[in-house]
N, C-alpha and C positions, 0 to 999 in steps of 0.2 A: 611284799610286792603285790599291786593289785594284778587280780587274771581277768582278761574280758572272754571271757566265752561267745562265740560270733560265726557268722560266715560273713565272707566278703561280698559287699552290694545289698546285704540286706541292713535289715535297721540296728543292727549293731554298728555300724560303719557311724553314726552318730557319737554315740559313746568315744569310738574308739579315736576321730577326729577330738574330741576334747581331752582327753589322757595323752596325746600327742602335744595338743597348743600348749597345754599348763609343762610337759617335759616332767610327767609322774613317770616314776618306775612303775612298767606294767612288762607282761605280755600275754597275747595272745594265742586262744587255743580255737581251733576252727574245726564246726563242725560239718558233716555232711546234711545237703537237702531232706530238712528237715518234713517236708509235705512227703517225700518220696520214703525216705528211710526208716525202718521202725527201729531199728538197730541206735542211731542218732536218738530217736526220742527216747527210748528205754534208759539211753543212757544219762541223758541231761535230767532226767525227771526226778533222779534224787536230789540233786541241786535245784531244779526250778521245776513243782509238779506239773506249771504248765507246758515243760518244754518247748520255751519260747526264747527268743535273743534278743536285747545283749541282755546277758546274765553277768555279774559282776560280781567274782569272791576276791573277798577285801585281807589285808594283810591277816586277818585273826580267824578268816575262816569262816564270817560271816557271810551271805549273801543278798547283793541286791540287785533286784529286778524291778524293773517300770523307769524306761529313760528320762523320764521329767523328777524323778526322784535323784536318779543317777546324777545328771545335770548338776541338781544343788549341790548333791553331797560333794562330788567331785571340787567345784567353786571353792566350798569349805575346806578340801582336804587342798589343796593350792593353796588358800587364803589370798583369792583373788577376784577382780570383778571385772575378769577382763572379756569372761563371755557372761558372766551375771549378774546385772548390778544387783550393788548392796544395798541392804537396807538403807532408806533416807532417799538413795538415789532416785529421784523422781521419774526415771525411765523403769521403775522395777515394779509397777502393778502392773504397767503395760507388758512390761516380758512376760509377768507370770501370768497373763489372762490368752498371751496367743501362744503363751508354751504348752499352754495345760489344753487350748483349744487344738492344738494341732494333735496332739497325743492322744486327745480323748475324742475325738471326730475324725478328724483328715486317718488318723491311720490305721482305727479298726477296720475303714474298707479296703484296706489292705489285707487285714484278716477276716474277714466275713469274702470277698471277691477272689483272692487266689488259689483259693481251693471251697467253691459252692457247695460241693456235695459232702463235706462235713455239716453244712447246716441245712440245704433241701432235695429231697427225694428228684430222683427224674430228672433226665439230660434236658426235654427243652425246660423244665423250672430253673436250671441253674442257669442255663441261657441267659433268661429274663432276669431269676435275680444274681446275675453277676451283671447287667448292662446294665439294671436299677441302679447298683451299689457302685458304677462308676460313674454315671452320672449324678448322682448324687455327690460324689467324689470331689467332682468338678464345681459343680455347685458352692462347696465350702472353699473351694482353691480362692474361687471369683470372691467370696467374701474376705479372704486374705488379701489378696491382691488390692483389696479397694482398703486395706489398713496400712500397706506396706511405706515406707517411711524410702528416702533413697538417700546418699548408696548402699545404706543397710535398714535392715525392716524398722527399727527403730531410731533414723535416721543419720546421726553424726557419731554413732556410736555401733562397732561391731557388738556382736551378742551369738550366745549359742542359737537363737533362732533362724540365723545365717548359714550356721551349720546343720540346720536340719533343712532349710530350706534349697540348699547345696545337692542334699544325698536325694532329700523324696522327689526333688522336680526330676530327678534320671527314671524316676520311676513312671506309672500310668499316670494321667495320661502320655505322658512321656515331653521332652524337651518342647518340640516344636508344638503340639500346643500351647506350653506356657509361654512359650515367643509369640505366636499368634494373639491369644487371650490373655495372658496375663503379661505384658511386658516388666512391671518393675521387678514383678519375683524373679523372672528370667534373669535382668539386669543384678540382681542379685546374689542369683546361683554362678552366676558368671563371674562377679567381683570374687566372693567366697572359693569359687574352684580356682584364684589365680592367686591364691594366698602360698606364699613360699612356705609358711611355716604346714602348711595341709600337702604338701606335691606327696608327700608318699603316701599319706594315707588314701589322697581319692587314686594314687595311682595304683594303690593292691588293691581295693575295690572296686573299682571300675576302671580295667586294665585297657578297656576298647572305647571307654567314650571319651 
């Protein structure tokens, strides 16, 4: 049985929305706020030294962590391409160029902006570089938004990007700017959050939105 180690609303809520669509034998284990707890990090750090989520231990005991890795392997372990296409499928440079853009841009400032004073000194520097780091933020959304395909980012075809697109838009900036400025990702996280086969997982994660 795969374990997703996770708290609800944060980026393990990705993972765990795709170990639901495929119907893998999983479950999960939740941990506490991870910025706040050092009890949490102590204890995730043997499994992931960055004590970071989603962490993923696989039937044999292995672990993996980095959800664009997670993503494939998952695909594989389903033997499906029904949030990845497969090789040939000509929608699949294009997934893997805004999967790996979104995980490797859009959501370090997630980790660099919600807790600054891990990386600078001084209450008004964090100030600055946390409004730097969300502007900037926004920046990379706007060049998603002007990729996005409709009614899903890769056009006639759902995709895990739907699912990521789903979880991060609840995040900063939060909803209503992506309705303001980005309409199709919005349209998108909309499509995505009314998917029958997701109602439980966005509904243990984000119990109030």
């Amino acid at each position: 049985m795969l374990k997703l180690i996770g708290r609800p609303g944060w980026g393990s809520v990705m993972v765990e929305a795709q170990l639901a669509w495929y119907g893998l034998d999983y479950t999960v284990e939740d941990v506490d706020d991870l910025f706040k707890s050092a009890e949490a990090r102590a204890g995730l750090q043997p499994v992931n030294p960055l004590a970071q989520i989603p962490t993923l231990v696989l039937p044999d005991g292995a672990v993996m962590t980095e959800s664009a890795a997670i993503t494939l392997h998952l695909a594989d372990v389903a033997a499906s391409s029904a949030l990845v296409p497969a090789p040939g499928e000509h929608e699949r440079p294009r997934f893997l160029r805004w999967l790996i853009f979104i995980v490797a841009n859009i959501y370090p400032t997630f980790t660099f902006a919600d807790d600054p004073a891990r990386f600078v000194p001084g209450e008004e520097a964090q100030k600055g570089f946390r409004a730097n780091v969300d502007d900037y933020g926004r920046r990379l959304w706007s060049i998603v938004e002007g990729e996005a395909g409709q009614p899903w980012f890769l056009g006639g075809r759902l995709s895990a990007l739907d699912v990521y697109i789903c979880a991060m838009t609840r995040w900063r900036p939060r909803s209503q700017w992506f309705a303001a400025n980005a309409p199709r990702l919005a349209a998108i996280a909309a499509a995505a959050d009314a998917l029958p086969q997701l109602q439980s997982v966005w509904n243990r994660n984000f119990p109030a939105s």
